[in-house]
N, C-alpha and C positions, 0 to 999 in steps of 0.2 A: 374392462380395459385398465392396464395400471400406464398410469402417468405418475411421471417423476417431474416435478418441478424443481429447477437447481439456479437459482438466478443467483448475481451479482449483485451488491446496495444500487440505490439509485443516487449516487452521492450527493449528498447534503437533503434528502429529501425523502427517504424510506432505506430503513434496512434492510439489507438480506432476509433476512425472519419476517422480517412483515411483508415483504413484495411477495416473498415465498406464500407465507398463510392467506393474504391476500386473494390472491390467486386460487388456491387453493378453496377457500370456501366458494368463490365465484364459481369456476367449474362444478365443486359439488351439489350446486341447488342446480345445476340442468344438467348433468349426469350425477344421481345419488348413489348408481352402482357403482362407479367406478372406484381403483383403489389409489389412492392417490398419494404419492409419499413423497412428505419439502426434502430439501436438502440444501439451505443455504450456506451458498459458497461466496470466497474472499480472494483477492490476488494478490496479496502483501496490503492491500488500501485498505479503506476506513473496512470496522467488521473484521477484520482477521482472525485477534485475537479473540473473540467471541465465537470462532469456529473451533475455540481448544477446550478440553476439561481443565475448572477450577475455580476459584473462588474469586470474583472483583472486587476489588482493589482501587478506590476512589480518593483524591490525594487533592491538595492546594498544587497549583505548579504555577507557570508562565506559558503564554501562548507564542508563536512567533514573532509578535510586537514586543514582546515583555511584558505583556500585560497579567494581570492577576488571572489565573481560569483555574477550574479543576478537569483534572481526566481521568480516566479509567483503563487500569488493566487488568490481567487475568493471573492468578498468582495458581501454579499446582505444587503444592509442597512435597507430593511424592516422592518426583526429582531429587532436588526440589525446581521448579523453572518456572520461568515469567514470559507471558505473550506479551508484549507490545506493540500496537500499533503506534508510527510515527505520526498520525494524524490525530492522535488521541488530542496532545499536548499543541505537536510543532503543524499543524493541519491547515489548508487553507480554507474553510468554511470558517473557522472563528476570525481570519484578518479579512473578507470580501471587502467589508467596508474600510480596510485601508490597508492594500497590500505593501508588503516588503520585501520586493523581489531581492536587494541589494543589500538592506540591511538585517531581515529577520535571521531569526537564526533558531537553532533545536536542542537550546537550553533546556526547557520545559522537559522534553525529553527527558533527558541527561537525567533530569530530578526524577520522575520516574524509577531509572533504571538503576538510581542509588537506593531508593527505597527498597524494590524489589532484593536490591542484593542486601542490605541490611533484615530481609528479613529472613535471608537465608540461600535466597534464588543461587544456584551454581552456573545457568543456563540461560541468557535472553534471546529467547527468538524474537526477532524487529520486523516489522511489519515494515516498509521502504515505501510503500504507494503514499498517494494525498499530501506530500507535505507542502507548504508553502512558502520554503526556503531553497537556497543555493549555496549554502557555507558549507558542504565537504562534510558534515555531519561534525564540524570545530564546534557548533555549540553543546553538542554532546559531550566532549572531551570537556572544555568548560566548566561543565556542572559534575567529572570526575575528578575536577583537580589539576586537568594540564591546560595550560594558556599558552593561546598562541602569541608569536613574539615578532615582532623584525629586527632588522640583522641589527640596529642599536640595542636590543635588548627590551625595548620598551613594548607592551601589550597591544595589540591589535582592536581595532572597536570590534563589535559585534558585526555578524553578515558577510557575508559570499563578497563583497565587492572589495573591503577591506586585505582580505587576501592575498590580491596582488605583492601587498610587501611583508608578503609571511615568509620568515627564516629559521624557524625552530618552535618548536613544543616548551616552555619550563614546564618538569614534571615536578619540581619541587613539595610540592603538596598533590600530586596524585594518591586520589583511593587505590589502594592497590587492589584491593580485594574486588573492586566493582570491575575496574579493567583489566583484571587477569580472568575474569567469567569466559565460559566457553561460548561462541556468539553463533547465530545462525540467521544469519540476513534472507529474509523475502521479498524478491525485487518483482517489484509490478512490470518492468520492462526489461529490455537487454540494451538498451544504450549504453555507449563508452561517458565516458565522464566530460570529455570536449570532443569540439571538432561541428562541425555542420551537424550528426545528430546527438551530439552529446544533449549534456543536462540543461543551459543553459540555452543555446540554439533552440531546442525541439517543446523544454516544459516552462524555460523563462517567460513567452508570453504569457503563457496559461497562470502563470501567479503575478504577474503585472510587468513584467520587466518589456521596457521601451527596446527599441534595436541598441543605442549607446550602453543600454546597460545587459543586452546577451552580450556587446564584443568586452564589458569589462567584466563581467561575470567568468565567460568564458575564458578570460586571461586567468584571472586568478585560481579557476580550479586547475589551470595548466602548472603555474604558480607552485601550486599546494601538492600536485601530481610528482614533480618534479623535487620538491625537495623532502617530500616523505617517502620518495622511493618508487613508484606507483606507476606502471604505465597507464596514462591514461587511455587506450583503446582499450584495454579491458572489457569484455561484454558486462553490462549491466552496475557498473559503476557510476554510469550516470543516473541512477535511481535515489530519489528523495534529496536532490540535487548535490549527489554525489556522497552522499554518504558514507558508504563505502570505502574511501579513501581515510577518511580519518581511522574509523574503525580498523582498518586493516594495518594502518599502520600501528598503531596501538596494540592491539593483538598480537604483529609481528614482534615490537620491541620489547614486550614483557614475558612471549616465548620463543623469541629466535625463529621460528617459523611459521607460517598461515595455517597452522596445525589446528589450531586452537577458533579459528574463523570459519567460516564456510558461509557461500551466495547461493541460491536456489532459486530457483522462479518460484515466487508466489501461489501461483494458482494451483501447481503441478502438486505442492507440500500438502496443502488443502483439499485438493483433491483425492489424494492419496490417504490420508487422515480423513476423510469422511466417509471413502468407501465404493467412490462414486463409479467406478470402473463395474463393478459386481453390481450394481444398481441398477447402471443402462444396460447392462447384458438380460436384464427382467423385466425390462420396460418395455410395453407398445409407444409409447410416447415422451419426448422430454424437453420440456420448455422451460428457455435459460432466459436473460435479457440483466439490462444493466440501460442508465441512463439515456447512454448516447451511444448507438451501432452506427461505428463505419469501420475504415479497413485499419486505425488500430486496433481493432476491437479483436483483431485476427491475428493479435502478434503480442503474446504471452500472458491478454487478459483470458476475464472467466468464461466468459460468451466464446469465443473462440476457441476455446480450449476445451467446452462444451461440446461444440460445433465438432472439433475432430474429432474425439473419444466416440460420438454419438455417432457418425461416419463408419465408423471404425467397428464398431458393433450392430451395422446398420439399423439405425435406429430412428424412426422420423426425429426431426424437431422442429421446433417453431422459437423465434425471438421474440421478446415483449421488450420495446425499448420507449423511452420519452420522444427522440427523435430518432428516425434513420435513413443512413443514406450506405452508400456503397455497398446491399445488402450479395452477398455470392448467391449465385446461380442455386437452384432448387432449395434453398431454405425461404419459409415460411415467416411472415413479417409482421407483428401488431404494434402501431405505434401509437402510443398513447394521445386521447384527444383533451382538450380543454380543462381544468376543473382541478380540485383537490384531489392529492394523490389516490387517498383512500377510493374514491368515485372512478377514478380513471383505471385505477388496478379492479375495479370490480368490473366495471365497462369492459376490459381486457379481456377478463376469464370469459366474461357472454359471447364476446367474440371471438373466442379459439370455441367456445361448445359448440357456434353456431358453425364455425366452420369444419370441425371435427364432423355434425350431423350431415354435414355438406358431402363427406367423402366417403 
């Protein structure tokens, strides 16, 4: 039998590679014939950039509090180009203990993506899932050199909430060389930037934001939309709480057109760079999973994205998830029980051999 195992991180709590290998040895001690081949995949979120060839790149930065952290990227000099995740730096597993829905920002980022181009990089592909901010990707811009302003002239605090009386960029000290790079955004979802599902609305709880501060969140990327040029409905501009929007404009202004930018869905790039398409065409079997399965799971993440491909080349599959709910009709469901990840991913493999023996 070949099985393909292709799962998703379990964020904050096992990587892709390890839920993958995980698994993987599990099933092999109660099928030792079987051929069993990982393929850990990413959707713009945490792991991305570790889905690319190259060398990491481990740096001093700032997290979304501002606090002191280090992160890691993926540097390929061949390019030469640089993977980013925006969760490396601006992520919300480093703020759990004290979010910043209003005021964090992705600074830390920023410093990232100057090193990368100091060391050459021509190219940053940005990984958009995980972050634990809403500032429009302004602290990015920030750590290149342009501040944001209001209409007296005077500089903006940090954070998505501040926004609201954004009136201009000083580029006065922009790197040029870091935001004239050619940019290629990974957006974990297709939300527009405001509105009921924008960034704000849909991911502002999930990093702490109260309802008073989705509707002032929400303003200000309206705010920021509006005077960088930007329609906010945009598909997937609301990713990494709008990120998108600054980058875009910045890219626009330093080459006249979006030539130089480009959005992608996350999962699709990764997919497509691993292979995964010609894999499941080989496989009797392929078991994907990520933390938590319900019906986002089914709108531009990895598991779902799984799910159709795997459809698509009729191909069973089965999810390995922490919790699930809203599972579609004829796919196959292991939810993880009690205990250490490690325990629970092995727990998991016994029980897909046991049900695999089953069929």
């Amino acid at each position: 039998m070949k099985i393909l195992i292709a799962p998703d991180s379990f964020k904050g709590t096992a990587t892709a590679h390890q839920v993958a290998e995980q698994l993987a040895t599990a099933i092999a001690q109660e099928f030792p014939d079987a051929n069993i081949t990982t393929v850990p995949l990413a959707d713009g979120g945490e792991g991305t950039a570790a889905c690319f060839a190259g060398t990491p790149i481990t740096l001093p930065t700032t997290d979304a509090a501002g606090r002191l952290t280090e992160a890691t990227y993926v540097y390929n000099e061949d390019y030469p180009e640089a993977f980013i995740d925006i969760a490396a730096a601006s992520g919300l597993p480093a703020v759990a203990d004290h979010p910043v829905p209003t005021t964090g920002d992705t600074y830390g980022t920023g410093v990232l993506i100057a090193d990368a181009v100091s060391r050459g990089a021509r190219r940053i592909t940005l990984g958009l899932g995980g972050s634990a901010t809403v500032d429009g990707g302004t602290g990015i811009l920030v750590a290149l050199g342009a501040t944001p302003m209001n209409k007296y002239g005077h500089p903006l605090r940090q954070g998505g909430a501040a926004l609201v009386d954004f009136d201009h960029f000083d580029t006065a000290q922009l790197n040029i060389p870091a935001a004239s790079v050619e940019w290629v955004l990974l957006a974990d979802v297709d939300s527009p930037a405001t509105g009921p599902d924008g960034a704000a609305a849909v991911f502002g709880p999930q990093k702490g934001a109260s309802a008073t501060d989705v509707e002032k969140l929400d303003a200000a990327l309206a705010t920021l939309c509006d005077r960088c040029g930007i329609d906010p409905a945009r598909p997937g501009f609301g990713a990494a709480g709008g990120t998108p929007i600054a980058l875009t404009w910045l890219s626009t202004m330093l080459h006249g057109t979006e030539a130089a930018i480009t959005l992608l869905p996350g999962a699709q790039v990764v997919a497509a760079s691993m292979g995964l398409d010609e894999q499941l065409a080989d496989a009797d079997l392929v078991i994907t999973g990520e933390g938590s399965f319900d019906s986002q799971s089914l709108s531009g993440k990895v598991t779902g994205m799984v799910l159709d491909r795997a459809a698509a080349a009729d191909t069973p599959a089965i999810v390995v998830a922490g919790k699930v709910k809203d599972a579609p009709d004829g796919v196959h469901t292991i939810e993880l029980i009690d205990g250490g990840i490690a325990a629970q991913l092995a727990d998991a493999g016994r029980r897909i051999a046991e049900y695999l023996k089953a069929e």
